[in-house]
N, C-alpha and C positions, 0 to 999 in steps of 0.2 A: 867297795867290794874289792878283797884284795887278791890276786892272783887265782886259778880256779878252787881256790880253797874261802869257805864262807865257816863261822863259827859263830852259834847264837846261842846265849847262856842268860835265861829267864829265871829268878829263884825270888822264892816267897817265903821268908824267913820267920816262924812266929815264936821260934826259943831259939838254945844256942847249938843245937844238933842239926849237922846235915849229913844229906844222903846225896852220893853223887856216882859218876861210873865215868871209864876212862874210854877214847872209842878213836878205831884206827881201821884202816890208814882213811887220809883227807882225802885224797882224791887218785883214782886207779882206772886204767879203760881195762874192759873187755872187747872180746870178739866177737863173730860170727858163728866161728865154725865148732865143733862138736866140741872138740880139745882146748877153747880159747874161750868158751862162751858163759864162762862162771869166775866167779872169785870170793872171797872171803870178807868180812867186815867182822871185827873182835871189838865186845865190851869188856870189859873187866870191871866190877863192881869193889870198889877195893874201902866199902864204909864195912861196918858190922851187923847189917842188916838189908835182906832180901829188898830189892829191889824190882819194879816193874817196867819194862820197856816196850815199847813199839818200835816197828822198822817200815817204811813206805819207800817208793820210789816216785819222782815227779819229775814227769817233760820240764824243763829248763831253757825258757829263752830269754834272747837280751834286745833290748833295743836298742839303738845308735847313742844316746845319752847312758846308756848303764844300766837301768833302770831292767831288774828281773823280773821275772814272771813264772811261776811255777804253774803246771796245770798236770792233770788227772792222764794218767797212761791209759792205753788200751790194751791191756795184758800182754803185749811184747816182753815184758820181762816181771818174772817170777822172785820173792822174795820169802826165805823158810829161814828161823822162823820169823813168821811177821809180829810174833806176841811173846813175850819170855819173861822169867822170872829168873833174876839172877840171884843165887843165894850168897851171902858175906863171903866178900874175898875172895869169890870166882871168875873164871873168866868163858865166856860163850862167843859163839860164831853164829852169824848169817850168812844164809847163800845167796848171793843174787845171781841170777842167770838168763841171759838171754834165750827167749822163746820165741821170739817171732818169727814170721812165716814165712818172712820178705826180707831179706838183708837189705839194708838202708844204703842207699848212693853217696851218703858224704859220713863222717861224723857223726852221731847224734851224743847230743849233750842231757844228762840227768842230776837231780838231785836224790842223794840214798838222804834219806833223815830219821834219824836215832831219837825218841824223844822218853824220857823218866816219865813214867803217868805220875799226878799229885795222887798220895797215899795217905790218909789217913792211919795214922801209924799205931793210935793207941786207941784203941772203937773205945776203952771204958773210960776215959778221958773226956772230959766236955771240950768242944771243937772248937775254941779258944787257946787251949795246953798242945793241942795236935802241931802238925808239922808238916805243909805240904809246899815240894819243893820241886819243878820244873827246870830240867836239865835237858837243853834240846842240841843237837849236832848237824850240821848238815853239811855235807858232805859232796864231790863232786866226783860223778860216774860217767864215765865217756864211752860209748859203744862204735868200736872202730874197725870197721873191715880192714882187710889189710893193704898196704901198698898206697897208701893216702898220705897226703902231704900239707900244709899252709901255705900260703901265697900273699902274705901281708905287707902292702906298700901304701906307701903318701897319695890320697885320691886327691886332693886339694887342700890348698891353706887360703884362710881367710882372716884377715888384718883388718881392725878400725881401730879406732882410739881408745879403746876401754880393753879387750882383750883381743887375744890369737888365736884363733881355734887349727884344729888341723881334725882333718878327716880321714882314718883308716881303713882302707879298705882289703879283706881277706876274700882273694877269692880261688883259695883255696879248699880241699875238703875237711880238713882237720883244723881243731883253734889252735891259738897260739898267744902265749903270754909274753907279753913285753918285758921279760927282764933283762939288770944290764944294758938298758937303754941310753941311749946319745944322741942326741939331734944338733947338727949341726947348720947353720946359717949363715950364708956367702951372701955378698953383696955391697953395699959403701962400709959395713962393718963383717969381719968374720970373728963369728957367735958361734961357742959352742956349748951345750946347755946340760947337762947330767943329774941322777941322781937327785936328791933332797929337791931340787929345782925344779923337776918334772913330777912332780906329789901330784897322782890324780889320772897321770896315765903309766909312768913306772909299776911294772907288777901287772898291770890292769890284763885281761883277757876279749879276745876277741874271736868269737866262737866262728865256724865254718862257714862261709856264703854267707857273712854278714859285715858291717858297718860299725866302728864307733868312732863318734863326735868327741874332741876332748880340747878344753877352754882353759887358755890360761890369761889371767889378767895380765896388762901392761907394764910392768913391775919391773925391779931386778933385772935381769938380761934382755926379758922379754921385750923392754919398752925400746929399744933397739932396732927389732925387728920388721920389717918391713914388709911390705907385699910384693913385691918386685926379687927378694931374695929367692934364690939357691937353697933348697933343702936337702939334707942329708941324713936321713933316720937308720939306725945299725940298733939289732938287738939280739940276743940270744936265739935262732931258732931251733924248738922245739926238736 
């Protein structure tokens, strides 16, 4: 999962025609308050034939390993429209807007997801010749009061002979995404580690009052490293 941006593209091709649509932006927070508490999501349909979409919103959490979860809202937040037909080469808007009752204490993290319905394109065609083609987007919605911040630092590191894990912990109210990352390591050797080398938690996200776990084998720089070392993790914050 790469940065709070996720992109999932399903198609079921049975001739040489497809239907697709274009959808923005990846990932945007809203607010609370009256003035803050909506934003826009745009498709654009840019084949030469009407297209059918749906719009949802899903609570979005993560576990310490990565590992997502999407589940069912409780009407906190409103999405118009939830059903569209986009005709050739147009382009449409959804509103998603916070509704809820209760402003939330930290963060809350969502998925908006965009998905093409399969369309039966030519009903007097036998459904063999048809063409139904699954275009899904998912998208990440962050509902943020104001004046909230991340707090992301090294909870501990653990070393054996196969891999390193390190354990980060936010315990902050807002995520934050590790980009531009650098870990460095003092000790009988000083290691400094970046980029292509850190494949797997470079980019990665670590959503508010929460934990991730992230495991590199013994390799490369890694094998090096020690348990007894000096950590020094620096990243871009948010």
């Amino acid at each position: 999962m790469k940065r709070n941006i996720l992109f999932i593209l399903t198609s079921l091709l049975i001739s040489f025609n497809t239907y697709a649509f274009k959808f923005s932006p990846m990932s945007t927070s809203i607010g609370v308050k009256e003035k803050t508490n909506s934003t826009l999501f745009y498709l654009e349909n840019d084949s030469d034939q009407p297209i059918a979409v749906t719009a949802s919103v899903m609570k979005r959490e993560m576990n310490a390993e990565g590992v997502e979860t999407n589940k069912k809202i409780d009407n906190e937040i409103t999405v118009y429209p939830s059903q569209l037909i986009i005709p050739p080469n147009e382009k449409r808007s959804v509103k998603v807007t916070w509704v809820g009752k209760t402003a939330p204490v930290k963060e809350e993290a969502y998925r908006l997801i965009a998905e093409q319905l399969p369309i039966e394109l030519d009903k007097n065609k036998k459904q063999k010749a048809s063409i139904k083609v699954l275009l899904r987007y998912v998208a990440a919605l962050y509902v943020e009061p104001e004046g909230l911040s991340s707090d992301v630092s090294l909870k501990k590191m653990e070393v054996d002979e196969k891999k390193v894990s390190l354990t980060m912990n936010n315990a902050g109210k807002k995520h934050q995404v590790l980009s531009n990352l650098v870990i460095k390591f003092s000790g009988k050797k000083d290691i400094t580690i970046e980029g292509e080398e850190l494949k797997g938690m470079i980019g990665e996200n670590v959503l508010a009052e929460s934990e991730r776990i992230f495991h590199f084998q013994k390799s490369g720089k890694f094998k090096d490293v020690q348990s007894t070392d000096k950590v020094k993790i620096s990243f871009d914050k948010d």
